[in-house]
C-alpha positions as CSV (number, residue, x, y, z in Angstrom):
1,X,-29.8,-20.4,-26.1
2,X,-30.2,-19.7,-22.3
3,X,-32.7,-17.7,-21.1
4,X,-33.0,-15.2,-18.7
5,X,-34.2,-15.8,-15.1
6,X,-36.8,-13.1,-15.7
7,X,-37.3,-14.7,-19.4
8,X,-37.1,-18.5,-17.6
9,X,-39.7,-16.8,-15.0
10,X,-42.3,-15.7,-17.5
11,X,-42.1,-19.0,-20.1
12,X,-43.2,-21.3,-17.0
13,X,-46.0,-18.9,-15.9
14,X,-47.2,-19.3,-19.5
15,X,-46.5,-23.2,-19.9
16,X,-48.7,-23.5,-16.7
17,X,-51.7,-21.4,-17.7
18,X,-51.3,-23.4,-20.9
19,X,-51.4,-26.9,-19.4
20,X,-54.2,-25.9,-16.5
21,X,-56.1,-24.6,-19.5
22,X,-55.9,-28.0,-21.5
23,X,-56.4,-30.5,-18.5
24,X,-59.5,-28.6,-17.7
25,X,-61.0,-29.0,-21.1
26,X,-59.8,-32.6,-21.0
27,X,-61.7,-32.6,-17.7
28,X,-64.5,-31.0,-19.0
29,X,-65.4,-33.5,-21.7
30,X,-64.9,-36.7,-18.8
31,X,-67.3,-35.0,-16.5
32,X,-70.6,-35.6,-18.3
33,X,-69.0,-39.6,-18.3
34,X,-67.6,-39.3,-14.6
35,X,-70.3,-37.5,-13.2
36,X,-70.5,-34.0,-11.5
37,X,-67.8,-33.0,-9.4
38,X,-67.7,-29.5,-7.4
39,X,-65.7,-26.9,-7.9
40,X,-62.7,-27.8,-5.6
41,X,-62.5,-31.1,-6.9
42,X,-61.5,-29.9,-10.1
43,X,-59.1,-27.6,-8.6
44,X,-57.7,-30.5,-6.9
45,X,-57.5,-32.8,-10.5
46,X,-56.4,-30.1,-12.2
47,X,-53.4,-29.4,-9.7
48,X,-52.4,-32.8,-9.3
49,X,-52.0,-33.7,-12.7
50,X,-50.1,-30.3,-13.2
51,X,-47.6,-30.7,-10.4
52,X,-45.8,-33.0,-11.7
53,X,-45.3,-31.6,-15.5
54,X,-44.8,-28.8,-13.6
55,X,-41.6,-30.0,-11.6
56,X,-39.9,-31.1,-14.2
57,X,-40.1,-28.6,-16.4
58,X,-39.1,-26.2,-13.7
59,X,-35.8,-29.1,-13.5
60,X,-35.1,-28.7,-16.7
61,X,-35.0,-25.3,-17.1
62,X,-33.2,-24.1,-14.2
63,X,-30.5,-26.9,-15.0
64,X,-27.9,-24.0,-16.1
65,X,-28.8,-21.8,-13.1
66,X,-28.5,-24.6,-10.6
67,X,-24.8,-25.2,-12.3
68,X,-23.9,-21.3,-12.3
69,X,-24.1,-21.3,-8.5
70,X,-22.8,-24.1,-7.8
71,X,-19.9,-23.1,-9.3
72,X,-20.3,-19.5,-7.6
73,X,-20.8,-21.4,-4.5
74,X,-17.1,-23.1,-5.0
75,X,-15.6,-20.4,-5.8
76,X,-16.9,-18.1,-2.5
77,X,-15.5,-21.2,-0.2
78,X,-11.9,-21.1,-2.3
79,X,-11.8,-17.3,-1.1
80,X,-12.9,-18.4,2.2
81,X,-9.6,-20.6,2.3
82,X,-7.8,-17.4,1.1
83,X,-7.1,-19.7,-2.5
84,X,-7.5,-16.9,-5.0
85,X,-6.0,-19.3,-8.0
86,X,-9.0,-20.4,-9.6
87,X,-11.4,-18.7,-11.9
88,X,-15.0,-20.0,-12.9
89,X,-16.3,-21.0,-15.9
90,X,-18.7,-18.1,-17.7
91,X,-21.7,-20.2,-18.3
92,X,-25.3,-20.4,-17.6
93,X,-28.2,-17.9,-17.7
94,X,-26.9,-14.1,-18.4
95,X,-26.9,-13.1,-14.6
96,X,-24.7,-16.3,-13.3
97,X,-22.8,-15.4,-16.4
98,X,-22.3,-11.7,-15.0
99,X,-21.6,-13.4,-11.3
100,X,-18.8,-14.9,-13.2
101,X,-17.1,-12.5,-14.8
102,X,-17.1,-10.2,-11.9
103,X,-15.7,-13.0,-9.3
104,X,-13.0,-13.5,-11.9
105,X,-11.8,-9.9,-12.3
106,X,-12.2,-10.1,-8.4
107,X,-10.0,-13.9,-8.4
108,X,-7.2,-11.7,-10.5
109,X,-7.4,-8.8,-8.9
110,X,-6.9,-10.4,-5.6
111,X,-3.9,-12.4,-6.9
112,X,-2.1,-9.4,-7.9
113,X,-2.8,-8.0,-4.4
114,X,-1.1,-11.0,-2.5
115,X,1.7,-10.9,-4.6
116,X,2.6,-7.5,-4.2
117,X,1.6,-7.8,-0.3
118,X,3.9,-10.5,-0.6
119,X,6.7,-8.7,-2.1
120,X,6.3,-6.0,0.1
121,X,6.6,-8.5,3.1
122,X,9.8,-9.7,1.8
123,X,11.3,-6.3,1.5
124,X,10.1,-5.1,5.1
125,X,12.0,-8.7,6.0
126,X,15.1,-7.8,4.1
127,X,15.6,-4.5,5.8
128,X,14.3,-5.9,9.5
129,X,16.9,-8.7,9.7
130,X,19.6,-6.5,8.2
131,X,18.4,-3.4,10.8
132,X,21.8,-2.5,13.2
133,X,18.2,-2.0,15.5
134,X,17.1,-4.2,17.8
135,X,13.7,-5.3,16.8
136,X,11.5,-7.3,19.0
137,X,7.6,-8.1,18.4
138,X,6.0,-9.6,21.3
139,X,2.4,-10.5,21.7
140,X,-0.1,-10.1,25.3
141,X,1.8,-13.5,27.0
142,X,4.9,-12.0,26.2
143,X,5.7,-14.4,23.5
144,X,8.4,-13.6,21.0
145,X,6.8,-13.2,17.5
146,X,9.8,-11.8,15.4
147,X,13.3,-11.0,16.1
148,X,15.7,-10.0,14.2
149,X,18.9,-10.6,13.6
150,X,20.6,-7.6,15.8
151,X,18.0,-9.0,18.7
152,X,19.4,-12.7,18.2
153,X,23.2,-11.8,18.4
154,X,22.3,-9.4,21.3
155,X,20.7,-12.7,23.5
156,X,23.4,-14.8,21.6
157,X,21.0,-17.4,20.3
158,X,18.7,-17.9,17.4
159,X,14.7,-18.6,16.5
160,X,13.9,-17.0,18.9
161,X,10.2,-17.0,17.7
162,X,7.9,-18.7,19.9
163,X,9.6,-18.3,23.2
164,X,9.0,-16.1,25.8
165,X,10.6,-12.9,26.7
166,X,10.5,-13.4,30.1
167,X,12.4,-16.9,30.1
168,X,14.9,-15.1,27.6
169,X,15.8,-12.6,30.2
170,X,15.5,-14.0,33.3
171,X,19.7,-15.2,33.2
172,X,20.3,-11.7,32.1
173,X,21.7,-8.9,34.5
174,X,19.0,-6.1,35.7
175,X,20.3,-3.6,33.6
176,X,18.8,-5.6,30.3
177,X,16.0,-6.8,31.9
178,X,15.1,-3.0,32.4
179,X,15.8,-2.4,28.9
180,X,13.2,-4.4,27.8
181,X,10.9,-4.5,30.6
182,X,10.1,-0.3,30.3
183,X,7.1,1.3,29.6
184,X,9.0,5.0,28.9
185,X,11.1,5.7,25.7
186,X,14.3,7.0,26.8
187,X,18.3,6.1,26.8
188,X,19.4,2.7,28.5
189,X,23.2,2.2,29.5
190,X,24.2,-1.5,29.4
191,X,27.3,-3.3,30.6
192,X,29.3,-4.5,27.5
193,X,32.6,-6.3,26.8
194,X,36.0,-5.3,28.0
195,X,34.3,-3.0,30.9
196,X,32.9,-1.2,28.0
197,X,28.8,-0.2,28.7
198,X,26.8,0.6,25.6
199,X,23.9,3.0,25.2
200,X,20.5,2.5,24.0
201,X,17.7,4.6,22.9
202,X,14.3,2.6,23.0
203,X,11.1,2.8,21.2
204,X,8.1,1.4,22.4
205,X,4.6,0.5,20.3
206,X,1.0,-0.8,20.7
207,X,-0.1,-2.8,18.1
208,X,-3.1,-4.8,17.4
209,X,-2.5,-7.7,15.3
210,X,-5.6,-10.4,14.9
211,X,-7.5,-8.4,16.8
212,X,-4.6,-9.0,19.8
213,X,-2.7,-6.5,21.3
214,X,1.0,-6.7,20.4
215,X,4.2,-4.7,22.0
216,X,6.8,-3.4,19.1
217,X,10.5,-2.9,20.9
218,X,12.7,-1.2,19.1
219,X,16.5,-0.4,20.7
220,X,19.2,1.6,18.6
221,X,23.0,1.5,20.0
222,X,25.0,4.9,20.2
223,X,28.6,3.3,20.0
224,X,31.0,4.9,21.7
225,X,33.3,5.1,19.1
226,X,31.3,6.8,16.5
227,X,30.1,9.5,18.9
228,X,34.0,9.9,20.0
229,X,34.2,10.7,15.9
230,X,30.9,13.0,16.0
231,X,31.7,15.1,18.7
232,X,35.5,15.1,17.3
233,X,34.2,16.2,14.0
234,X,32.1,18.9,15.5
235,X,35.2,20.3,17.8
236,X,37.3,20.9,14.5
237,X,34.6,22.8,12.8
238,X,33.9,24.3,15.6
239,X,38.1,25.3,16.1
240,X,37.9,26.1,12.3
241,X,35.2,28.8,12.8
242,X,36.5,30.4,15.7
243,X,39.7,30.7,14.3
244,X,38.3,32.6,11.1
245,X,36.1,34.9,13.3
246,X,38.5,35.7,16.0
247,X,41.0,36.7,12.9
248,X,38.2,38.7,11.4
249,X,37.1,40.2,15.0
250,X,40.6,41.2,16.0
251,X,41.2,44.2,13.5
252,X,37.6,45.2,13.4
253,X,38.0,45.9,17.6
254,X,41.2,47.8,16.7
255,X,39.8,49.6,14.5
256,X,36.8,50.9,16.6
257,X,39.1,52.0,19.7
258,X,41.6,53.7,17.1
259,X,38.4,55.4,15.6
260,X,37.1,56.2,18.6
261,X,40.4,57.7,20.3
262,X,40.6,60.1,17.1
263,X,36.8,61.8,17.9
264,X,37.1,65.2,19.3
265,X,34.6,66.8,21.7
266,X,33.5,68.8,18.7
267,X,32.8,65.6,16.8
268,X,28.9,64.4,15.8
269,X,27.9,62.5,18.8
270,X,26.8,59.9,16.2
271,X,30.1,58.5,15.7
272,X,30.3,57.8,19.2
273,X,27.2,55.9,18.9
274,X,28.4,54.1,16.2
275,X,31.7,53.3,17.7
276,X,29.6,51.9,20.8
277,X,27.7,50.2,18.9
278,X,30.7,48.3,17.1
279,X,32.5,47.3,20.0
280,X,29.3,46.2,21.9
281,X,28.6,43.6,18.5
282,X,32.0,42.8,19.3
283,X,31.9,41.8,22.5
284,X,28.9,40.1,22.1
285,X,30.3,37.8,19.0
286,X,33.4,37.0,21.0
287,X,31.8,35.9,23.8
288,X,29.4,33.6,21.4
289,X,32.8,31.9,20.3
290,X,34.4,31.7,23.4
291,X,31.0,29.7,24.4
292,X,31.7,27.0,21.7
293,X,35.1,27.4,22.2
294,X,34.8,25.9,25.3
295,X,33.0,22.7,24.2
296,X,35.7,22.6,21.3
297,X,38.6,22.8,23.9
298,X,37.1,21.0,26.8
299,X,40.5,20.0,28.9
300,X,40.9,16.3,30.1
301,X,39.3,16.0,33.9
302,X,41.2,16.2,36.7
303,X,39.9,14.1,38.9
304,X,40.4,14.4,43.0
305,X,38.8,13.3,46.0
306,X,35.6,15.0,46.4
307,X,33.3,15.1,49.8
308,X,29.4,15.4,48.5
309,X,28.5,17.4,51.5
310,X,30.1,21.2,50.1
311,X,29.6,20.0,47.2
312,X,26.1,19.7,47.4
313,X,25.4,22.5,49.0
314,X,27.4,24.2,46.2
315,X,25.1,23.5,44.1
316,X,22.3,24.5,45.7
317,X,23.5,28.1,46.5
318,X,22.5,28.2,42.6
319,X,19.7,26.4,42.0
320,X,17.7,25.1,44.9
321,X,16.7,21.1,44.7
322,X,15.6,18.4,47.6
323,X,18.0,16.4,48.4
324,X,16.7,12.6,48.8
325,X,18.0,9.9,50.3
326,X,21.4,9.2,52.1
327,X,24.7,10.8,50.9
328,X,27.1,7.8,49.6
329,X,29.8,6.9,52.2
330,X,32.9,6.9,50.0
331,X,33.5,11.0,48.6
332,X,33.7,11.3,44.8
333,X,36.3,11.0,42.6
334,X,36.0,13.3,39.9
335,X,37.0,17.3,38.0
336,X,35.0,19.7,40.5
337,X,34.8,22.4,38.4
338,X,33.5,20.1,35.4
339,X,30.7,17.8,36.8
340,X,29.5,21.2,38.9
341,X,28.7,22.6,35.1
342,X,27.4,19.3,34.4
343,X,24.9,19.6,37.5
344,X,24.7,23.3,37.0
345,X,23.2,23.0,33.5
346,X,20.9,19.7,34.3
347,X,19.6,21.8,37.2
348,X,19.2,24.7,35.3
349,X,17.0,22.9,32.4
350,X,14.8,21.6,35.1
351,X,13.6,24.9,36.6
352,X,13.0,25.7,32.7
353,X,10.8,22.7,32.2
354,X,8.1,24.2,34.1
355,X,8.5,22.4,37.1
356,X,7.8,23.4,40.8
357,X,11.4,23.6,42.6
358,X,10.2,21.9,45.3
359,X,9.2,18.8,43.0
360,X,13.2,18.7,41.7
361,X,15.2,16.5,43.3
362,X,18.9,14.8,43.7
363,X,19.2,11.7,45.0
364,X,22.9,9.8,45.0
365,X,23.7,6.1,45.0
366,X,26.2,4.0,45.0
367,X,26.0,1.5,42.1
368,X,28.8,-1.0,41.9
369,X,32.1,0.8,41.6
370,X,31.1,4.0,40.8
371,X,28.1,6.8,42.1
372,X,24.8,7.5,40.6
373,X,23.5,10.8,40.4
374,X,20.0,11.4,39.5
375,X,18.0,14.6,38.6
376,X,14.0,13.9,38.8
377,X,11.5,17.1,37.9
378,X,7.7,17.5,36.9
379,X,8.0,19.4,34.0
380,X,7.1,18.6,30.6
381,X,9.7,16.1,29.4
382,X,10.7,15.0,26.1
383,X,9.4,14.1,23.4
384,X,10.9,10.6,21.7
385,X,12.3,12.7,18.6
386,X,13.9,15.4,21.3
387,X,15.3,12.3,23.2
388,X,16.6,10.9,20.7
389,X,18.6,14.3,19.7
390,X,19.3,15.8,22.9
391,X,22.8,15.1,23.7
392,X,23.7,16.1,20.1
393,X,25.8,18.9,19.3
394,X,24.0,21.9,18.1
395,X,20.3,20.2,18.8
396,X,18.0,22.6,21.3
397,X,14.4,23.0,20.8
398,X,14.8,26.6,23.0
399,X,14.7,29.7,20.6
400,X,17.8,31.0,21.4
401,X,19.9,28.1,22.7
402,X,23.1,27.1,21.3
403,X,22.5,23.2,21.5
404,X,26.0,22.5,23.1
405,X,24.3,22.6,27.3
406,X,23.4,18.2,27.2
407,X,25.9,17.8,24.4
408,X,28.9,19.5,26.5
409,X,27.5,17.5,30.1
410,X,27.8,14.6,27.7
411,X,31.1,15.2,26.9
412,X,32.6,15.8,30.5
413,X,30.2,12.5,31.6
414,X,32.3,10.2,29.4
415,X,35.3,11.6,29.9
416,X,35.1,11.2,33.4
417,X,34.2,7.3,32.1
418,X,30.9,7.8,33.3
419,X,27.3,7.5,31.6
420,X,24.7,10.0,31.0
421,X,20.7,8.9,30.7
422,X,18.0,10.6,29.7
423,X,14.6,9.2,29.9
424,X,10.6,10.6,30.6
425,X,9.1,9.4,34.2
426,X,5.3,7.7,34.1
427,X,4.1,10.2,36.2
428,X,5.4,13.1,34.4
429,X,8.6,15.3,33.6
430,X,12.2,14.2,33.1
431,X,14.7,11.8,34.9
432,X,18.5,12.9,34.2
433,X,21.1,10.1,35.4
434,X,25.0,10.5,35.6
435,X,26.5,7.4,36.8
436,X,30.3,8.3,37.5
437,X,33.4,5.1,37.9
438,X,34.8,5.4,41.8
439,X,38.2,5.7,42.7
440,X,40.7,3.8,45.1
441,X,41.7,7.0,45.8
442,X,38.1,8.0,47.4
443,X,38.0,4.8,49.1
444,X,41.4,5.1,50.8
445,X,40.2,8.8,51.9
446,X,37.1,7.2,53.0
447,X,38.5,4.5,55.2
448,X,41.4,7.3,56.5
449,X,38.5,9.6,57.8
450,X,36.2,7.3,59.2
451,X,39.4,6.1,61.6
């Protein structure tokens, strides 16, 4: 049987009072023999004959205590190495035996935890490399931690673990290296294949990983094609409804002028009311269609020569803007009446964001073949889940908006073969860009009036 170390405690006090008690009889009947001694010599027999009965009895008992955390001991350092695979043996006094059982509920328990941790990494695996996201994790020396598969095919190589992201882009054009080199969410236009640019809308995270802070990039692509088939899908509802209204509308108008052509001057005044009040809900529900009508039936672009000077000043007759920088020497080459909506509306949402008019401005560039026009305020901005939405049809976050301003400026944009971008400044409200193709057409007027 083992004892207990309170029981263990209490059997050696008593074994030593017993053994100091018979070695100082044994010393008492020497003495007379011996001689006197004082007092402190007989302390000083009595304790050095007991010291060493003493020790090893204290050996031998504590034998199974000595072995209980030993064992505890080896078992603390396996969780140091993070091996949670062995379990001790439950032996020993009744508290190591205790100790025991609890580490190994704690060994199991801990298992069970890794495994599922485990599983659970797999899974988050699984979905990352199969993501149509670009997923990129890099660490304070811009080192690559994890890519996935979408971020491998878009640098056209593989591992890409362990280098860094600077290296990776430096053969790149500016355009990608801006992509991954911003510190804003927002939409990214690329140059693709074919002449073809692709959007992106990019996430951005801090992270601390190991106590070190890490940078989560995340990029989704808006193909083309699928929003050509959104915004087609959304023009035949759209034509759908209007149709069914405008059938519905039609009679009930007839109706109220026949009604209203019957009342007499001796009729109830009421009806008149109620006449007004028909044709005014009328009115009011046609023009509502005829406003999504319009993104519904939006009519190819004409394009023509354009000079930017009238056309600037156009648009400030209706909302006032500074104009920065230098006008671009070649004239435009686009629809008038359609990109002047475009600006009108993008203008428009900036003196609604809150921002001073005098902090809005315009500034026009000419990038490659084709014209930038960007729209900078110092209002609120956007927050990632509204910029990720915002050209959508239908999407507004005003109370009574219709949703179709951004979505219809989107649609003219790339029908033009342009590119719209929308992304939040650092210091503070929105930056709008429209980057529109040129045309040999403006060139050739260019060259003819600067003869």
């Amino acid at each position: 049987m083992t004892l207990s170390l309170t029981a263990l405690l209490t059997l050696v006090s008593l074994l030593t009072a017993l053994l100091a008690a018979l070695i100082a009889v044994a010393l008492s009947q020497l003495l007379p023999e011996l001689g006197p001694l004082p007092a402190w010599g007989q302390l000083l027999v009595i304790a050095a004959l007991l010291w060493p009965a003493l020790m090893a009895l204290m050996f031998q008992l504590t034998r199974p205590l000595r072995q209980g955390l030993a064992s505890l001991e080896a078992g603390v350092l396996n969780f140091t190495d993070a091996d949670f695979s062995t379990t001790l043996p439950v032996r020993g006094s009744p508290e190591t035996r205790a100790l025991a059982e609890h580490y190994n509920r704690m060994a199991v328990k801990l298992r069970q935890e890794r495994y599922t941790l485990h599983q659970r990494e797999l899974i988050l695996d699984k979905v990352i490399q199969n993501s149509p996201v670009l997923v990129l994790l890099v660490d304070q020396n811009q080192r690559i931690i994890l890519a996935n598969r979408e971020t491998e095919q878009f640098f056209g190589q593989s591992q890409l673990e362990g280098q860094s992201l600077e290296t990776l882009l430096r053969p790149l054009e500016g355009d990608s290296q801006a992509l991954f080199n911003a510190r804003q969410d927002g939409l990214y236009t690329l140059p693709g294949p074919d002449n073809q640019s692709e959007t992106y809308h990019l996430v951005q995270g801090q992270f601390q990983l190991h106590n070190q802070p890490h940078r989560l990039i995340l990029a989704r692509r808006f193909t083309r094609e699928l929003a050509r088939q959104e915004a087609a899908a959304w023009k035949k509802v759209i034509r759908v409804i209007s149709h069914e209204l405008n059938n519905s509308l039609a009679p009930i108008s007839s109706m109220s002028h026949s009604g209203r052509a019957m009342l007499s001057e001796q009729s109830d005044p009421r009806l008149q009311r109620v006449f007004n009040t028909i044709e005014e809900r009328c009115n009011s529900l046609n023009r509502f269609i005829q406003g999504y009508a319009t993104f519904a039936k939006l009519p190819k672009p004409q394009p023509d020569v354009v000079p930017w000077l009238p056309f600037i000043d156009g648009l400030k007759a209706q909302y006032p803007f500074v104009l920065t920088g230098d006008l671009p020497r070649h004239p435009g080459w686009f629809d008038v009446s359609q990109l002047e909506r475009v600006m009108v509306n993008l203008l428009k949402n900036a003196h609604e964001s809150g921002s001073e008019p005098s902090a809005i401005t315009l500034t026009l560039q000419e990038v490659g073949r084709g014209v930038r026009l960007e729209i900078n305020d110092q209002g609120s901005g956007m927050s990632p889940a509204t910029l990720n939405q915002a050209l959508l049809p239908f999407y507004s976050t005003k109370h009574q908006g219709t949703g179709l301003g951004l979505a219809l400026c989107r649609e003219i944009t790339e029908a033009h073969g342009g590119q719209i971008q929308l992304q939040n400044r650092p210091e503070g409200g929105l930056k709008v860009s429209l980057w529109l193709p040129g045309n040999e057409n403006a060139a050739r007027a260019s060259a003819t009036a600067n003869r």
